[in-house]
N, C-alpha and C positions, 0 to 999 in steps of 0.2 A: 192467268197469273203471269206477271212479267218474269223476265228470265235473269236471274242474279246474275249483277254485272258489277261483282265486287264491292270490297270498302271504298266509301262515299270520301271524297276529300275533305280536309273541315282545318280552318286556321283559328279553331276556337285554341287558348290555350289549355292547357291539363291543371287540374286544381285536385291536391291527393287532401281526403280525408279520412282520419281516424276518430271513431264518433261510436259511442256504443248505439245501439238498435230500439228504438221506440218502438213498438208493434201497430201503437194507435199511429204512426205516424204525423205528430204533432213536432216531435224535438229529434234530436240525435241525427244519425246518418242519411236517415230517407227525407229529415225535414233538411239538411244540409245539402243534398243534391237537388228537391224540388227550390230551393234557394238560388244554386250554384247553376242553374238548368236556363233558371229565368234572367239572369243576367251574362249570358254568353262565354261560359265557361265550361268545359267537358269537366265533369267531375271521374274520379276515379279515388278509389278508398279502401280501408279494411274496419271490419267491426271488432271496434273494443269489449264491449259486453252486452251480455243479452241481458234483459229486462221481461218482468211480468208488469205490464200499466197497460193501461185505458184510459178512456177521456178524464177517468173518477181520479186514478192517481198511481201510485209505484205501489206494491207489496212485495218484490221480489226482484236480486239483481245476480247474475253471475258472470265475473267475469273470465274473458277470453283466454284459452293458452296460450302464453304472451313468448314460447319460442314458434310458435307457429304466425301469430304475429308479426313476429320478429321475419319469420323467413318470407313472409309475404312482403312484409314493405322492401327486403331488400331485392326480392326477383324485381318485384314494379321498379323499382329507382334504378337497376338495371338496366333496364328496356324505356321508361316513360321518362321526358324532360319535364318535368310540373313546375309551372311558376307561382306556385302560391301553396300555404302548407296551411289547412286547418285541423286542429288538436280541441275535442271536445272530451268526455270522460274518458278519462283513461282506465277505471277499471281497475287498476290494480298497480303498485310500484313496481313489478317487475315487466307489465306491458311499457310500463315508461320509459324503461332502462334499456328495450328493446326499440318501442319510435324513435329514443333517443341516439342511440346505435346508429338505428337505418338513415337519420335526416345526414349524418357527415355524406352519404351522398347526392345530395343536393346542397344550393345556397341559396335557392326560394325561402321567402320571409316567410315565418312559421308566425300564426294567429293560434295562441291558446284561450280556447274560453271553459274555465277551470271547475267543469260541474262537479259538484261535492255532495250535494242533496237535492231529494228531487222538489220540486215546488208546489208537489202535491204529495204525501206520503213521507212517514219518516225511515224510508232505508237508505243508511247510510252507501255511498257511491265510489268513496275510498278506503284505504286499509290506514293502518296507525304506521304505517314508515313513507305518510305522503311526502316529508323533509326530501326524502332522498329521492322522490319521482320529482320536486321541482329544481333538486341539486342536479339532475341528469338532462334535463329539457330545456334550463338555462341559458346553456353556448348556444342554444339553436333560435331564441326568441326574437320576435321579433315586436309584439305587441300582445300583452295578458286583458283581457275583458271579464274580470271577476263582478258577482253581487256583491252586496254589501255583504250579508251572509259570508259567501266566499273569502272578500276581500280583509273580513275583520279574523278569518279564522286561519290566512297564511300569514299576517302582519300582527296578532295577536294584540292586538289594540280595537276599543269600543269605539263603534261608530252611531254614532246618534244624529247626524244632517250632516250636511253634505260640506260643510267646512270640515269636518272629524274624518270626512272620508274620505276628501284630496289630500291631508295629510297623511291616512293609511295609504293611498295612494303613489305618494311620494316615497313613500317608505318601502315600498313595494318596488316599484322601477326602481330606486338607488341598488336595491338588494340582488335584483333579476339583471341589470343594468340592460332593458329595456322598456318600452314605452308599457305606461298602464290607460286602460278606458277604465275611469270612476263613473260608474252608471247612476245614475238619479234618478230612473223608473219608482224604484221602489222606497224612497230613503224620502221621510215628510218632509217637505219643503217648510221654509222658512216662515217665521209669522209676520204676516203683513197683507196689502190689499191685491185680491186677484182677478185679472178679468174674468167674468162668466161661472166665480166661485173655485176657476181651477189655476194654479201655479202653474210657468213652465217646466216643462221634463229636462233638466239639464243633466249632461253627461259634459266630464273634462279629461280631455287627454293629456296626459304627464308623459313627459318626452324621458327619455335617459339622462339626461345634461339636467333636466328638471323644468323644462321649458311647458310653462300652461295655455291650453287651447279649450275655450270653452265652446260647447256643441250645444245651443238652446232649440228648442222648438217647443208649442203651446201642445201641453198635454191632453193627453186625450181620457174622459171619463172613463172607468173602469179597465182602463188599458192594462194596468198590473195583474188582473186576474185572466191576462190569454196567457197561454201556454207554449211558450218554447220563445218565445224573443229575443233571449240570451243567444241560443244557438242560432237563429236566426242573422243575429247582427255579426255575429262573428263569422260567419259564412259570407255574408253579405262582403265584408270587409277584409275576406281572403280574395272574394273573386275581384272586387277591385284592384287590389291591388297585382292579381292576376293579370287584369287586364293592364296592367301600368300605370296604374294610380296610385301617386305621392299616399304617403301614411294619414295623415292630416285630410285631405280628399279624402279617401276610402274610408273613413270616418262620417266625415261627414255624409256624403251619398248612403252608406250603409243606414244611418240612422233615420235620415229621407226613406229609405225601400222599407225599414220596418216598422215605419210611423204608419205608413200607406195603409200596410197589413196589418195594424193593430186596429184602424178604425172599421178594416171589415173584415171581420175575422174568420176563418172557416168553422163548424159546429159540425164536426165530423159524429159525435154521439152525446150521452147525457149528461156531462161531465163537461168542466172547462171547454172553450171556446180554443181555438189552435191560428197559430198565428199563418201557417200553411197550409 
């Protein structure tokens, strides 16, 4: 055995995530670092909440004590310079109020992607004062990637296709006054004629100002039933911009990395396919 010869040098940058813990690792924290891993970024993190799930689904979630949270992100942000912030479930309004706290010391762009329920199972992933974890996380945002789901339940308006959901959308970044990703995975595309029987997967980014960027790419069959994509893309779209990629860029590439991973998915157990 060679003889340790210290910490290795490395000009990757530091990407902080706060993500609660899939076991199956399919979503959350461990699917946000094997993300963050493969696209040249040292990740570094704390977990929001434990989970009981497997490939089948969630039955059970607990979250984190959010002063102990608290005091982890502030020693890290002490010590580590992260250029990129990603924010997966938070678990609880009072861990909010605590990431929220910790991020005044950084000015890396903060990527929220807003898990609320799991997409297998029905336990709920937030508490009834979530108003006040997205009144705390606000100053610091820099781009929200909500579902439809998500999306229709902070904007309190029905979404039924994907014109109903650029404008919850809209309504969303005016309100955050930052950028929103309207995701189109999951939301039925329009009626009309499609190549190969499948519509494109369109996602649109709403800027702050309110400025529109459509993200298209040809959908991929059964793509909606892999597991963690959300988490996925929004990792994806931290470590871009990690790496210094324009908002609009890091979008785009992002949804490039997780199309890749949707057509060949990983089948870690018996249960949904995993996008990692």
């Amino acid at each position: 055995m060679s003889p340790y010869r210290g910490p290795s040098s490395t000009s990757a940058p530091d990407l902080l995530i706060c993500a609660g813990l899939d076991p199956s690792g399919g979503a959350g924290l461990i699917a946000d670092v094997r993300v963050a891993s493969s696209l040249g970024v040292r990740p570094a993190g704390v977990v929001t909440a434990l989970t009981v799930q497997n490939t089948t689904g969630v039955v059970d979630c607990q979250a984190c004590d959010p002063d102990l949270v608290g005091h982890q992100l502030a020693f890290l942000l002490t010590d580590i310079e992260v250029k990129a912030v990603k924010i997966g479930m938070i678990g609880s309004t009072p861990i909010a109020k605590a990431i929220a706290n910790a991020l005044h010391l950084t000015s890396a762009p903060v990527v929220w992607d807003p898990v609320l329920y799991p997409s297998r199972g029905d336990v709920p992933l937030v508490d009834s004062l979530f108003g006040d974890a997205i009144t705390a996380l606000r100053p610091h945002l820099a781009i929200v990637t909500p579902n439809a789901r998500e999306l229709a339940f902070m904007t309190n308006l029905a979404i039924t296709d994907l014109a109903s959901a650029e404008a919850a959308g809209r309504v969303l970044a005016q309100r955050l006054d930052c950028a929103v990703l309207v995701k189109g995975g999951h939301i039925a595309p329009a009626a009309g004629p499609a190549e190969g029987g499948l519509h494109d997967a369109i996602d649109v980014l709403i800027s702050a100002s309110g400025a529109r960027e459509e993200l298209r790419a040809p959908r991929i069959r059964d793509g909606e039933h892999v597991h963690g994509t959300g988490c996925a893309l929004s990792a994806a779209i931290a470590a871009y911009l990690a790496n210094g990629r324009e908002l609009a860029d890091a979008c785009r590439l992002a949804k490039d990395f997780v199309r890749e991973r949707i057509a060949a998915p990983a089948r870690p157990g018996r249960g949904a396919p995993a996008v990692v």
